[in-house]
KOLVEXVO-98828 format. One record per residue: x, y, z of N, C-alpha, C, CB in turn. Coordinates in pm, whole numbers, padded with zeros to 5 digits, always signed. Glycine has a CB too. Layout:
<marses>
XYZXYZXYZXYZ;...
</marses>
This chain:
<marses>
+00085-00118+00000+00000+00000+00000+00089+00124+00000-00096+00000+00122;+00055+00246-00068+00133+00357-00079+00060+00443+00072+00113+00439-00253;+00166+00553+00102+00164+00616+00226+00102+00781+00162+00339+00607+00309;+00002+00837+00189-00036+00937+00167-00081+01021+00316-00129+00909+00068;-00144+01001+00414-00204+01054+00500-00058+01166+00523-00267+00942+00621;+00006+01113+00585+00102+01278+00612+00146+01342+00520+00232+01278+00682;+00162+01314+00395+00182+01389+00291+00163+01550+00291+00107+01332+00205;+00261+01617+00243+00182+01756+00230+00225+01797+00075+00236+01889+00361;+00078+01856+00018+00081+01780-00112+00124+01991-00197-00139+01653-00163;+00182+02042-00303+00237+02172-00314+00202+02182-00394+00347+02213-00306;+00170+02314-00485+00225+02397-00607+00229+02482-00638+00207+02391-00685;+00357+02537-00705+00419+02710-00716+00400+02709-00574+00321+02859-00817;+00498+02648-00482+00511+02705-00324+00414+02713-00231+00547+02831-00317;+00255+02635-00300+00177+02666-00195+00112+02498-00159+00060+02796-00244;+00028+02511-00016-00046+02393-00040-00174+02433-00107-00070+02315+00089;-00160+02269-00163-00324+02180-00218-00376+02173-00246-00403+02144-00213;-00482+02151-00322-00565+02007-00276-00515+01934-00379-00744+02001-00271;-00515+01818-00363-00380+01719-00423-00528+01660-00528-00264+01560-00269;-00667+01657-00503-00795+01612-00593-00797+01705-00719-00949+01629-00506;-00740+01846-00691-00776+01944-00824-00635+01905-00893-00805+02144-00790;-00694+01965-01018-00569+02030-01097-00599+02191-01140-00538+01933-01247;-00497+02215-01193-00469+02372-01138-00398+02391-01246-00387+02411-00986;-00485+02527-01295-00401+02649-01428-00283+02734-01366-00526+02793-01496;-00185+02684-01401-00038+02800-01421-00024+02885-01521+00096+02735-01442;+00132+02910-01531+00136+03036-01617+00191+02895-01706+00245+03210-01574;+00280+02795-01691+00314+02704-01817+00226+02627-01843+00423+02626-01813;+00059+02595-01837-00039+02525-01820-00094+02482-01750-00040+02474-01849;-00198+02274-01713-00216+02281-01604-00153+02200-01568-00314+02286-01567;-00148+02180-01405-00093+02109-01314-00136+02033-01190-00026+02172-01287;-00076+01928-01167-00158+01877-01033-00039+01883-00935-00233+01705-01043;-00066+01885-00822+00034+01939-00705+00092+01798-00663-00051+02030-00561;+00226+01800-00619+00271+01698-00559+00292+01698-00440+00356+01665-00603;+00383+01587-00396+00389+01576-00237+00529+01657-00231+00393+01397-00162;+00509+01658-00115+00678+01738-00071+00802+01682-00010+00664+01841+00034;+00753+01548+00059+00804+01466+00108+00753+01296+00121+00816+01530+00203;+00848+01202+00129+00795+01037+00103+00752+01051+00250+00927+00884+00055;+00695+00936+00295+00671+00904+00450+00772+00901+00513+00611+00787+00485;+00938+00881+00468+00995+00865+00548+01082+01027+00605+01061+00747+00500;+00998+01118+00491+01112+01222+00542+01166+01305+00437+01235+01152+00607;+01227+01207+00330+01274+01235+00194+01209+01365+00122+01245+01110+00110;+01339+01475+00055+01204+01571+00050+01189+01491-00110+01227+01795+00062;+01119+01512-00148+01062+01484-00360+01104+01628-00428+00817+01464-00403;+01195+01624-00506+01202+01746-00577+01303+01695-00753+01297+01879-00447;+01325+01747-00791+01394+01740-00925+01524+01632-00860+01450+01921-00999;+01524+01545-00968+01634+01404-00929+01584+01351-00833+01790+01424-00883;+01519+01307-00744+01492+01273-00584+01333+01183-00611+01473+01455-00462;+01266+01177-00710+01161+01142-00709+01123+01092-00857+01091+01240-00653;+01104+01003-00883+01023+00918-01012+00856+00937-00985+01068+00720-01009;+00815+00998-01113+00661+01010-01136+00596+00883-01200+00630+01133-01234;+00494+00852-01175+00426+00743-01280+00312+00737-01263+00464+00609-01278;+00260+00669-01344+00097+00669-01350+00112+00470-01357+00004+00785-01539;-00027+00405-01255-00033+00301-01244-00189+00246-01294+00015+00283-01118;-00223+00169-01409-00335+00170-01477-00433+00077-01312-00309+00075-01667;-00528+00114-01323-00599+00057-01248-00776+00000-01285-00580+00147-01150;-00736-00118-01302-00928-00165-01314-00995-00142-01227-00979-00305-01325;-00973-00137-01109-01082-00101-01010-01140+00041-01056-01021-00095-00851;-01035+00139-01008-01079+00266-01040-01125+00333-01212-00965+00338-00981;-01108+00261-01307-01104+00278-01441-00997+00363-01495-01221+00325-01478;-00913+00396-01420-00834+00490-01428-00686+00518-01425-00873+00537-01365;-00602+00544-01350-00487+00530-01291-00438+00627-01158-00405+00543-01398;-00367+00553-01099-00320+00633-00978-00181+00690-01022-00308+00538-00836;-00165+00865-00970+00002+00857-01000+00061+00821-00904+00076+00976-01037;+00205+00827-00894+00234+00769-00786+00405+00829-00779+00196+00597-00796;+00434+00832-00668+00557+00909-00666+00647+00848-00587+00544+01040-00625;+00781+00814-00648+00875+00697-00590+01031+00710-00542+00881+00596-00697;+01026+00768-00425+01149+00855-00356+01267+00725-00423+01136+00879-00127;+01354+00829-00441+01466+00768-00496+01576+00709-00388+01528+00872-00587;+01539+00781-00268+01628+00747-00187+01636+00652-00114+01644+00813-00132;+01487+00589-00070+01446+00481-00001+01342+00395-00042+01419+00517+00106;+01270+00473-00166+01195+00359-00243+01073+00386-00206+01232+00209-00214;+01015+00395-00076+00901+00442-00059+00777+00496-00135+00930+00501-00006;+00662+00446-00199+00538+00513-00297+00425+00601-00206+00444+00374-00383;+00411+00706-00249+00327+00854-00250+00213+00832-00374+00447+01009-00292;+00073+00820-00340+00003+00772-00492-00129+00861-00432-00027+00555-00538;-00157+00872-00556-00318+00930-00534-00408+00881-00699-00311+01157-00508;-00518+00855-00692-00565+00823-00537-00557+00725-00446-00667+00825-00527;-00519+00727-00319-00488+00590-00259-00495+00472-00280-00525+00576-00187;-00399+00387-00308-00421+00232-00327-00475+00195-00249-00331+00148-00335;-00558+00113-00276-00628+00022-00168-00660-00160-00174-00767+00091-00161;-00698-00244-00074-00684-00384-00132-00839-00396-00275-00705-00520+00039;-00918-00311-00272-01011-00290-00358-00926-00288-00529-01090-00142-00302;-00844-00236-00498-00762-00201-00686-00661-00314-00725-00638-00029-00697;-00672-00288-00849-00608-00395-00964-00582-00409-01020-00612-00451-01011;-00404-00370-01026-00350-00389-01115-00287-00498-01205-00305-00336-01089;-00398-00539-01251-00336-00640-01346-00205-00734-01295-00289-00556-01470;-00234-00813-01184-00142-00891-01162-00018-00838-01074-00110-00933-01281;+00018-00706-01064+00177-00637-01004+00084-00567-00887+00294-00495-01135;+00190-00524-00825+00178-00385-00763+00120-00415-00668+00114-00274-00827;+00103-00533-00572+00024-00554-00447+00094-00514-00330-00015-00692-00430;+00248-00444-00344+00315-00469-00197+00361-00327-00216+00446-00606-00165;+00251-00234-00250+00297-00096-00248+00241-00078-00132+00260+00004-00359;
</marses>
């Protein structure tokens, strides 16, 4: 399962809400976390983005994967409800 509850989720320097996306001046955007659960901050080099297809949700979760300790940041929350096609159960 990925760790979201302490998360504090940013953009252009501010918090949240990690559900919207949001018009900038370079287009739009959805806000990320600032830090993994363990601490790690997420910033340029320090963090892998991805998107994880999901049948449950019809959709995909992104998911954000500290480089330093491995740790996953996802929204919207994984849960034992979702399904990814066979992988991804020991996030």
């Amino acid at each position: 399962m990925s760790d979201n509850r302490e998360s504090v989720w940013m953009l252009d320097g501010r918090v949240a809400d990690l559900a919207r996306l949001y018009r900038t001046r370079h287009g739009w955007a959805h806000p990320s976390p600032q830090a993994c659960p363990a601490g790690h901050r997420l910033g340029p080099d320090q963090v892998i983005v991805s998107a994880i297809p999901c049948g449950h949700l019809l959709t995909h979760h992104r998911s954000y994967t500290c480089r330093t300790c491995g740790r996953v940041v996802a929204w919207p929350p994984i849960t034992q409800a979702c399904n990814h096609f066979g992988g991804l159960r020991n996030l």
